[in-house]
N, C-alpha and C positions, 0 to 999 in steps of 0.2 A: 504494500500500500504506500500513495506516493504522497509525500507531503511539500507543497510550494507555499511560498511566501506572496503574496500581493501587495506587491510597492517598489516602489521607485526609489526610494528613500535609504541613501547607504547606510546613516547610522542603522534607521532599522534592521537591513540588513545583515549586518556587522553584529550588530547585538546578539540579533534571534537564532542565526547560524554559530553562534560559539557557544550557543545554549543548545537550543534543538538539534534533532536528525534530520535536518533537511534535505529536499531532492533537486531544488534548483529556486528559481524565481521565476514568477507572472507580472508582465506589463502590459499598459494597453496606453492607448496615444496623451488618457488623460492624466496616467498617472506618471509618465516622462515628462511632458510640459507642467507639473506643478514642482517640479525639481529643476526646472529652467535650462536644461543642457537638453542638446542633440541627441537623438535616438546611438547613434555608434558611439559618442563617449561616454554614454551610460551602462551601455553594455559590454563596454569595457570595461568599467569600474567596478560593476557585478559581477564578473569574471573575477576580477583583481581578487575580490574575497571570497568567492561559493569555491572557486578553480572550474576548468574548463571542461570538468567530468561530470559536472552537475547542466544539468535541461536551466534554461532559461527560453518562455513561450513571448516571441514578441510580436506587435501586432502591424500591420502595414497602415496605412494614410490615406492611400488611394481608395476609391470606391468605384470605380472602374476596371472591367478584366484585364486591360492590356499594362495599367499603370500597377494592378496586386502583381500581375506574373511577374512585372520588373521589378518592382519593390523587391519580392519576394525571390527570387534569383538573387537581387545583389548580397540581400540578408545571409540566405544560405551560403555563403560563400567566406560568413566572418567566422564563423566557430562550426566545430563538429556536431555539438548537442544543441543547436539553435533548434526550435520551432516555432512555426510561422505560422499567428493566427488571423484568421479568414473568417471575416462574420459570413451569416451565411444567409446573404443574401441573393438574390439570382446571379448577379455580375462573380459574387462570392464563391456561391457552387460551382460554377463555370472555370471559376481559378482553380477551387479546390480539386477538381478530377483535374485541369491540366497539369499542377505543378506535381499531384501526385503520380502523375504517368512517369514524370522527369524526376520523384525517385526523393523530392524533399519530401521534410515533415512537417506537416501541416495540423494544426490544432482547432479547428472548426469555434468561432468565439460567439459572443451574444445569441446563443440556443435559448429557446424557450415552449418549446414545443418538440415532444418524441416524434413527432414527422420531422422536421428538421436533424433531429439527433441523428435518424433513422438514415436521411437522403444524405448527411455530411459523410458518414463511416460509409456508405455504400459509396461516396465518390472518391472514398481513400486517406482520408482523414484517419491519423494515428492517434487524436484525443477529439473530443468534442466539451464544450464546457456550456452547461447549464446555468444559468443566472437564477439559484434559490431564490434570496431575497429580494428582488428586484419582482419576480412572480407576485411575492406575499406581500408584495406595497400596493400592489393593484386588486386584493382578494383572490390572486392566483394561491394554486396549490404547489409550492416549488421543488416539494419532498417528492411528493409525487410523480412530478415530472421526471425529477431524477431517477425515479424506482421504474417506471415507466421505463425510460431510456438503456437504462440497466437491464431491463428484461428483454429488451430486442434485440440488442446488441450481443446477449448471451444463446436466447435462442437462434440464431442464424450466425453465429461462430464470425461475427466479424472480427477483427485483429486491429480493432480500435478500444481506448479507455474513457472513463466518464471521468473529467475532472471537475470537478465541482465549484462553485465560485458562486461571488459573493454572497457572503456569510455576515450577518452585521451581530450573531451573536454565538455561543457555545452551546444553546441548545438546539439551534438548528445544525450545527456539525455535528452531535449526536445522532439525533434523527436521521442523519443520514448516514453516518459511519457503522448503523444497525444493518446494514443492506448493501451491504459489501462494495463498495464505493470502490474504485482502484485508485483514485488520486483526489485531494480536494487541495484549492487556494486558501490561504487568510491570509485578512490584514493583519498587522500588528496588533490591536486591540483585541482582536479575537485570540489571536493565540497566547497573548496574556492569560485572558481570562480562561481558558483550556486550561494551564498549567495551574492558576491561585486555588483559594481557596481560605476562608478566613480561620476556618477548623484546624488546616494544615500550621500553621501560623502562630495559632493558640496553642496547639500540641507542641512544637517548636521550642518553643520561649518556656512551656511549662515542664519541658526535659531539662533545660539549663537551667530554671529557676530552681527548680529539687537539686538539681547536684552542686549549685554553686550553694545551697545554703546550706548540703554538708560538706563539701569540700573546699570554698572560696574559690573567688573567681578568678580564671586565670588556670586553673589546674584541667588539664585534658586527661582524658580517660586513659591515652597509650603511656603516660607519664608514671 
C-alpha cells in the first residue's frame, strides 16, 4: 500500500518524509504556483529530498491533446519514477491512450465518477485518483466512488491502482483504507492528524511523570 504526500511545500516535505514511510509526492498546477517557483525547479527540489527512487505524480497545464502529449513527453524525460497526470477529460482520454501507447506513466487526475475511473485504466493509465472530499462538499458519496472504482478495476484485472486524494480529514482515510485502497495522497494536516492523538500524549508524559518521581529526572532506564 502506497502512501504520497500532497504538497508542494519542501519544508512539509522534508518534515513528513524523515518521519513517515513514504512513497513519493502528489502535485497538481495549484499546488506548484502557491510555492511560486517553476514546475522543473520544484521537482527538482522534491527529488533533492524523497531521492529519485521515490514516484512523484505531476500534473501538465495544457488542456488540449497536442499541448498534454508535449507537456507530457518533455516531463517524462526529467526522472525515471515521474508520473504524469491527465485529468480526464475528453482532450485528456485522448492523451491518456496516446502517451500510454508510447510506454509513459500516466496517472488519470480529477476522477469522480467509476465510469471515468473505468474509461482512464482501460486507456492505460497506471493510477487513477479519485477526488473523496471534493464529492462530499457537493453531497457526493466519495467512499463510495472509491469502493466502486476499486471493484472494477479488480474485476476485469486491469494493471492500474486507485490513488486516493483529497482527504480534508482522518476519518475519511479510514473509511477508505477499510477496502483495500493501493495508494492514497495527504496533505500535511491530514497526516498529522493520522499519527496524534491526545491519549497517546497523556500516556507519554504519565510514563515519565511515575518514573521521574521515583527516580528524578534526568535518569534513563539503560543507565
Amino acid at each position: 500500500m502506497e502512501l504520497f504526500l500532497d504538497t508542494g511545500n519542501l519544508k512539509e516535505i522534508k518534515e513528513l518524509n524523515s518521519i513517515l514511510s513514504i512513497d513519493g509526492v502528489t502535485t497538481n498546477p495549484t499546488l506548484v504556483a502557491k510555492e511560486n517557483k517553476k514546475t522543473i525547479q520544484l521537482l527538482e527540489e522534491i527529488y533533492n529530498i524523497i531521492g529519485e527512487d521515490k514516484i512523484v505524480h505531476v500534473q501538465v497545464i495544457s488542456t488540449d491533446f497536442e499541448g498534454m502529449v508535449e507537456e507530457a513527453r518533455f516531463l517524462n524525460n526529467l526522472y525515471k519514477n515521474i508520473h504524469i497526470k491527465i485529468p480526464v477529460t475528453k482532450e485528456g482520454f485522448k492523451a491518456i491512450k496516446e502517451l500510454s501507447k508510447e510506454g509513459i506513466k500516466i496517472t488519470a487526475t480529477a476522477v469522480f465518477t467509476p465510469n471515468q475511473g473505468f474509461l482512464a485504466a482501460k486507456a492505460g493509465a497506471k493510477y487513477v485518483a479519485p477526488y473523496v472530499n471534493r464529492l462530499d462538499n457537493i453531497s457526493g458519496d466519495g467512499i463510495n466512488v472509491v469502493k466502486d472504482i476499486l471493484t472494477i478495476l479488480k474485476e476485469y484485472n486491469f494493471d492500474c491502482k486507485v490513488l486516493g486524494a483529497s482527504f480534508k480529514n482522518a476519518q475519511q482515510v479510514l473509511n477508505i483504507l477499510k477496502y483495500g485502497i493501493q495508494s492514497i495522497t495527504i496533505p500535511e494536516d491530514v497526516a498529522k492528524a493520522l499519527m496524534d492523538h491526545p491519549l497517546t500524549d497523556y500516556s507519554v508524559d504519565k510514563f515519565v511523570s511515575d518514573w521521574e518521581r521515583a527516580f528524578g529526572k534526568g535518569v534513563k532506564t539503560i543507565e
